[in-house]
C-alpha positions as CSV (number, residue, x, y, z in Angstrom):
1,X,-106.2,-286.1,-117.2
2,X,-105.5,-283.3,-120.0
3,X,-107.5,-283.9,-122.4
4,X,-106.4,-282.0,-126.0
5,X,-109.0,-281.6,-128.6
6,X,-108.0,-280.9,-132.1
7,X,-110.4,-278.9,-133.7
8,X,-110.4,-277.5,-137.3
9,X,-111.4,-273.5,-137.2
10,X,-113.7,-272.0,-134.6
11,X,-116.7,-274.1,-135.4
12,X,-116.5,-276.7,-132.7
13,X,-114.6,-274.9,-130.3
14,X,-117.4,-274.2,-127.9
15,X,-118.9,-277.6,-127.9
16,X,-115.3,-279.1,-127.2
17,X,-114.8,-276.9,-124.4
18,X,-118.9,-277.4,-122.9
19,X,-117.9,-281.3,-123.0
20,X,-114.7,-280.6,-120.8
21,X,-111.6,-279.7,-123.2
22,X,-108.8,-277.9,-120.9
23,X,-106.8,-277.4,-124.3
24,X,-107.8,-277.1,-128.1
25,X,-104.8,-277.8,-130.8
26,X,-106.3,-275.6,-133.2
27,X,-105.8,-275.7,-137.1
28,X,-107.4,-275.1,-140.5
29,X,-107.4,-278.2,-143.4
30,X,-107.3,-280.6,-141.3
31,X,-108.0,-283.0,-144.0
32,X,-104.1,-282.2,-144.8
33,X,-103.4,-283.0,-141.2
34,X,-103.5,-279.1,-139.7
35,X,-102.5,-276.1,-141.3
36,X,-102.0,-272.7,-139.8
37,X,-105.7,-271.0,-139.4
38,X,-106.2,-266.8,-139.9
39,X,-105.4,-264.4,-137.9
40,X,-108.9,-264.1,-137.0
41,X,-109.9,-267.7,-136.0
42,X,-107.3,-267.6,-133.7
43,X,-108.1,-264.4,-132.3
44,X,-111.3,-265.5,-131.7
45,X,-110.8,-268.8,-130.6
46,X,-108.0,-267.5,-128.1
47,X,-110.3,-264.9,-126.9
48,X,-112.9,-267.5,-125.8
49,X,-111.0,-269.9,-125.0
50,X,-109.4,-267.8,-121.8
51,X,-112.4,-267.0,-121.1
52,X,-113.6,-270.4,-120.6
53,X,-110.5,-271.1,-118.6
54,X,-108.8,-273.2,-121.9
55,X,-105.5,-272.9,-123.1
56,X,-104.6,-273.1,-126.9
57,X,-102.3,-274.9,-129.2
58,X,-102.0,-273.1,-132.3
59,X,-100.5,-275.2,-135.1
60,X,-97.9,-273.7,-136.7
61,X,-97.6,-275.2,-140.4
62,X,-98.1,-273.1,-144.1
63,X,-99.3,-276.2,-146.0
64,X,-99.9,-279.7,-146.2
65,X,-97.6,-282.2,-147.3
66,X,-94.4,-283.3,-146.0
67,X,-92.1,-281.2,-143.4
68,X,-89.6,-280.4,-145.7
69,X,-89.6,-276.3,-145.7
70,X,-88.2,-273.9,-147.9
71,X,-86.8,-270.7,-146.8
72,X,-90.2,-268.2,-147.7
73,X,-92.3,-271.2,-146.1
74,X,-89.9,-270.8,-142.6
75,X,-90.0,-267.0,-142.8
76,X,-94.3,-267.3,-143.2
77,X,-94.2,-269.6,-140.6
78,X,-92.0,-267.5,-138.4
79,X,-94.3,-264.5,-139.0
80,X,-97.2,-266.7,-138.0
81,X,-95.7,-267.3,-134.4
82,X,-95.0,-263.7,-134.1
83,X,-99.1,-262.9,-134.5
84,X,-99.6,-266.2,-132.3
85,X,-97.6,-264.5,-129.4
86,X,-98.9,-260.9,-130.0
87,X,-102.6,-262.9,-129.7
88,X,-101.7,-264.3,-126.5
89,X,-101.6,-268.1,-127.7
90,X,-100.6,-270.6,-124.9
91,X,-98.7,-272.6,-126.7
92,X,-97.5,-273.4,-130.7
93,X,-97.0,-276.9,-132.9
94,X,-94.5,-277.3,-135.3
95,X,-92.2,-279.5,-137.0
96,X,-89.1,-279.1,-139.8
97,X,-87.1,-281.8,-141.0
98,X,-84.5,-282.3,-143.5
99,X,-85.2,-284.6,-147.0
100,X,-83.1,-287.5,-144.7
101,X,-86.1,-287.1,-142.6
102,X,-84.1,-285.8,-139.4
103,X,-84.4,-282.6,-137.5
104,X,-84.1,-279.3,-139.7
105,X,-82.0,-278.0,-136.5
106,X,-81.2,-274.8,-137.9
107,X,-84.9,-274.0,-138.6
108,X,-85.9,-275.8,-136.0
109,X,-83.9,-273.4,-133.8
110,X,-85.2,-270.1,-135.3
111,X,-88.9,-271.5,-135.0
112,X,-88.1,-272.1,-131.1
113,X,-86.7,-268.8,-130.9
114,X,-89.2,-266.8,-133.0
115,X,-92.1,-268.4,-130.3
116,X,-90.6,-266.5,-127.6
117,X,-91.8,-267.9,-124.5
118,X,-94.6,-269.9,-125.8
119,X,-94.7,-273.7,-124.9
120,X,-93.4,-275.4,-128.0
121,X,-94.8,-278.3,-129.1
122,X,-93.1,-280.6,-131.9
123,X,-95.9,-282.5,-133.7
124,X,-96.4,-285.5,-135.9
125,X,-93.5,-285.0,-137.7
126,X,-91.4,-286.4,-135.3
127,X,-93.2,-289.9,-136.5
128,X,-91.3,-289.8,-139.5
129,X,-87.7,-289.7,-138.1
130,X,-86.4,-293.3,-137.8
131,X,-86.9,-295.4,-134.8
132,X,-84.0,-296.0,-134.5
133,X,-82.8,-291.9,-134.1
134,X,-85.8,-291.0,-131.6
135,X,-83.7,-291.0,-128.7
136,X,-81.5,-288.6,-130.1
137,X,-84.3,-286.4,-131.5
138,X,-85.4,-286.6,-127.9
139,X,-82.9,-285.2,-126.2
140,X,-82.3,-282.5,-129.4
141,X,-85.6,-281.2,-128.6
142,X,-85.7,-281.4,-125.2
143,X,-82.2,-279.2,-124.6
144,X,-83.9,-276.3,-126.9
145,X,-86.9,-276.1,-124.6
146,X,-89.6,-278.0,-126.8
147,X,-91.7,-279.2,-123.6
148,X,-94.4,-282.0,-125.8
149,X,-94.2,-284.0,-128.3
150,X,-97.3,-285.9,-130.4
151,X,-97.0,-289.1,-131.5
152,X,-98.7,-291.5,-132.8
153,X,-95.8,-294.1,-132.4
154,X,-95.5,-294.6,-135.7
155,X,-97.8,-294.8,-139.0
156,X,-101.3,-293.2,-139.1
157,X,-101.9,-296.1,-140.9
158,X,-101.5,-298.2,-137.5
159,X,-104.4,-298.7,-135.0
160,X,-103.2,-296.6,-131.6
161,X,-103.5,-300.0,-129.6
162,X,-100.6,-301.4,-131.9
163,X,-98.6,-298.0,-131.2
164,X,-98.2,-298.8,-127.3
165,X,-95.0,-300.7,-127.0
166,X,-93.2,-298.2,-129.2
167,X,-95.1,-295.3,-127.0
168,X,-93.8,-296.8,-123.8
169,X,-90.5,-297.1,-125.2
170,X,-90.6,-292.8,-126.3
171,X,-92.2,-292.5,-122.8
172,X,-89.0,-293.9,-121.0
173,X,-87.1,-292.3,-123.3
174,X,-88.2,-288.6,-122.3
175,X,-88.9,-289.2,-118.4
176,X,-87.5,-286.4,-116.8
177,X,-87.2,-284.6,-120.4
178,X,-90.6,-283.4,-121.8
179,X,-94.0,-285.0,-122.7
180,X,-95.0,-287.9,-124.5
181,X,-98.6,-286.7,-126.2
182,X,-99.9,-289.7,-127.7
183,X,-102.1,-288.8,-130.8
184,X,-104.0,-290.5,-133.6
185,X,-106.6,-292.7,-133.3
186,X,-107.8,-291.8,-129.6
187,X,-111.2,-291.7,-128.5
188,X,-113.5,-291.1,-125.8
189,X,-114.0,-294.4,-125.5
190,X,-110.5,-295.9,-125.4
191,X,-108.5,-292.7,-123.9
192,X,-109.0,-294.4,-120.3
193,X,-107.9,-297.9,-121.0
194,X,-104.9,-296.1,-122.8
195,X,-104.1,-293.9,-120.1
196,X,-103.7,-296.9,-117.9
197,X,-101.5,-298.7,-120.0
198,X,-99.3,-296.2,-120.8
199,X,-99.4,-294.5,-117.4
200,X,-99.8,-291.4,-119.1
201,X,-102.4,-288.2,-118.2
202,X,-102.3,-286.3,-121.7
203,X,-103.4,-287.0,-124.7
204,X,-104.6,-285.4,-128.1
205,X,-107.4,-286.4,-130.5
206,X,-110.5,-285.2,-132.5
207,X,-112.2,-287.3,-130.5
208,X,-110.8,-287.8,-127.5
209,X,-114.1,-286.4,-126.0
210,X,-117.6,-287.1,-127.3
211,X,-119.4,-283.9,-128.0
């Protein structure tokens, strides 16, 4: 099982990777749920994170707030993937949507293509396209190479156990496509009974381990 540990900074990175963490999701703020960190956290964090044999996720977002981007926050955003891929970073999170709170393709597209070769990741954000168009947003991201996506299933504001129908449903959904990364409300004491009832081997968390 691939366990990802979000972490805020470089602080915990250490301890998350002595307890077992294969992968950090890295961010600053994450009081605003993530924002891009310096250039010099993640440096540093990539730097010893390889050398522990850990990969890293860097999120890719200028502020808090929703996903709704302007065209100076795209271009900082694309210059933050740039310095991602010149550091080596194994893989970047992002998200853009448009105020009907679907896929900001256009963006969406240049932020794919600025990441040049880097696994893409679309985060939380996807929670807030309807139900209803998840399918669709699916396959969208799936054809332009995004190879996870983290979910809660729904509202934050929802315990994860209450999430799993709707997970199993974005799980069948994107078999064959990409990854369902369940998120949210995971811990090292309920990632295993999750695991087996979604059938699933990855999932995300600031506690998903217990260090």
């Amino acid at each position: 099982m691939i366990k990802e540990v979000c972490v805020e900074n470089f602080t915990n990175v250490p301890a998350a990777i002595a307890a077992g963490a294969k992968r950090i999701e890295l961010n600053d703020n994450l009081t605003a749920g993530g924002t891009t960190v310096s250039r010099g956290v993640l440096a540093e964090t990539t730097q010893y994170a390889h050398e522990h044999d850990t990969s890293v996720v860097a999120m890719i977002r200028p502020r808090g707030g929703n996903f709704v981007y302007t065209d100076t926050e795209l271009k900082i955003m694309e210059a933050d993937l740039f310095e991602a891929q010149a550091l080596g970073v194994d893989a970047v999170t992002f998200g853009a949507l448009t105020d009907a709170n679907w896929l900001d393709t256009e963006a969406m597209e240049n932020l794919i293509a600025a990441a040049g070769g880097m696994t893409v990741v679309m985060h939380m954000a996807f929670d807030e396209i309807p139900a209803a168009r998840q399918g669709e947003a699916i396959d969208w991201l799936a054809a332009h190479g995004v190879e996870r996506i983290l979910t809660h299933g729904g509202p934050l504001s929802a315990p994860i156990t209450a999430m799993v129908p709707h997970l199993k449903e974005l799980t069948q959904l994107a078999a064959g496509k990409l990854t369902i990364l369940p998120g949210g409300g995971i811990t090292a004491e309920n990632v295993d009974a999750l695991a087996e009832d979604l059938g699933l081997q990855e999932f995300h968390g600031t506690k998903v381990l217990a260090y």
